[in-house]
N, C-alpha and C positions, 0 to 999 in steps of 0.2 A: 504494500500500500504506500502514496505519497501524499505527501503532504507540503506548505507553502505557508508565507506569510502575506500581507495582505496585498503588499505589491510585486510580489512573486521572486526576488533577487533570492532569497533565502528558499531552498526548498531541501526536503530528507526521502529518507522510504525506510520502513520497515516492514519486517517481516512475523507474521506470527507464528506463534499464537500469544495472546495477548494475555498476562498474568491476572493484572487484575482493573476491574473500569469503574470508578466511581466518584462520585458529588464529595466535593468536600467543603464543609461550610465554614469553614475556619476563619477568624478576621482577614488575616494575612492575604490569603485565598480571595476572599472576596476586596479588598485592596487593589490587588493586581488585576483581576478579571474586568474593575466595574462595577461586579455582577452580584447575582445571589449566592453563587457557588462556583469553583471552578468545576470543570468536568475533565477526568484527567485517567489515562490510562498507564500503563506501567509494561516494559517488554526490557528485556535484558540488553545491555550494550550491544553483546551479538548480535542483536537481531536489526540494529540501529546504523546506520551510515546518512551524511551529509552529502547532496548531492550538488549543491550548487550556492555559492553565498556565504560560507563558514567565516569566513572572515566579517562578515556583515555583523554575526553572533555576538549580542551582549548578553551580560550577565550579573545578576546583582544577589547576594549572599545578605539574608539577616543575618548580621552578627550575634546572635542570641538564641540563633533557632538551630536546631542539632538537625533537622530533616527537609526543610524549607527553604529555597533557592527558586531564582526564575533566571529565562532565558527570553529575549526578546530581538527583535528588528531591530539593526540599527536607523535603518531609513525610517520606514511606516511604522515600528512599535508593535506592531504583534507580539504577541506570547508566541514562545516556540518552545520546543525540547527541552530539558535540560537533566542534567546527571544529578541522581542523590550525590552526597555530599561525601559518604563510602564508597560510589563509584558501583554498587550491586544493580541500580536500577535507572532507564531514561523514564523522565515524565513526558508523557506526552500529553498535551492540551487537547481534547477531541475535536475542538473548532477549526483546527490548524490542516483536519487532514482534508485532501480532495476527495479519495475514495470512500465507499460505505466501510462501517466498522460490523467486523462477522458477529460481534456481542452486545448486549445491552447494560448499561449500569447497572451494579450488582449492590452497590451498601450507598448510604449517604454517612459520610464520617463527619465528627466535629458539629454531631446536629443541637446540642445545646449550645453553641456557639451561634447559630443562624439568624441571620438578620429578622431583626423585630418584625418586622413590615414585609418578611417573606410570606407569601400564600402558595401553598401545593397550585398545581398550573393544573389538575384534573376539571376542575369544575368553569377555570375561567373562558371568556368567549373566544373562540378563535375564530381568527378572518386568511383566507388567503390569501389577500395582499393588503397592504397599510388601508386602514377602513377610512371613511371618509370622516370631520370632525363630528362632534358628539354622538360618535355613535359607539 
């Protein structure tokens, strides 16, 4: 499978099978993302190569956090890949890949951590494209 950042300079592939794929609600996580959660999968260096842009590749480490690192675009800012801190596992961002993933999210970790003002997306409305105002 491959994957890219937002303005393509940066792109990877891996291969699976995929260890483990899950929401994680963590402050830190949701900092980086934006978002309510990152969505983040896990596959072994093995399986991991840079295919184009590596040099593009930044990288910023909490000082304080034993397992928590991000990798991003230098141009556009995407989230990208990036290696635990022992070097056992790549993170990969799910947003980041172009192909379908052969799994689905399996745990939501860090969920007493979740932002106040999260709602499960089950019951909200969904539109197929940006809906028109008030509605």
């Amino acid at each position: 499978m491959k994957g890219s950042c937002l303005c393509g300079q940066v792109s990877y592939e891996i291969n699976e099978p995929i260890r483990t794929f899950q929401y994680c609600h963590c402050s830190r996580c949701r900092k980086f993302t934006g978002s309510a959660h990152a969505a983040n999968f896990f596959v072994p260096p093995t399986q991991f190569k840079w295919l184009t842009g590596e040099e593009l590749v930044g990288r910023f480490e909490q000082p304080d956090a034993k397992y928590f690192a991000t990798s991003f675009c230098k141009n556009c800012g995407s989230s990208l890949p990036w290696a635990t801190q022992g070097g056992a596992n790549i993170v990969v961002p799910a947003g980041t890949l172009d192909d379908e993933l052969s799994i689905k999210p399996q745990r939501s970790i860090f969920w007493q951590s979740r932002a106040p003002w999260y709602e499960e997306t089950c019951d909200l409305p969904k539109h197929d494209t940006r809906p028109l105002k008030n509605t």
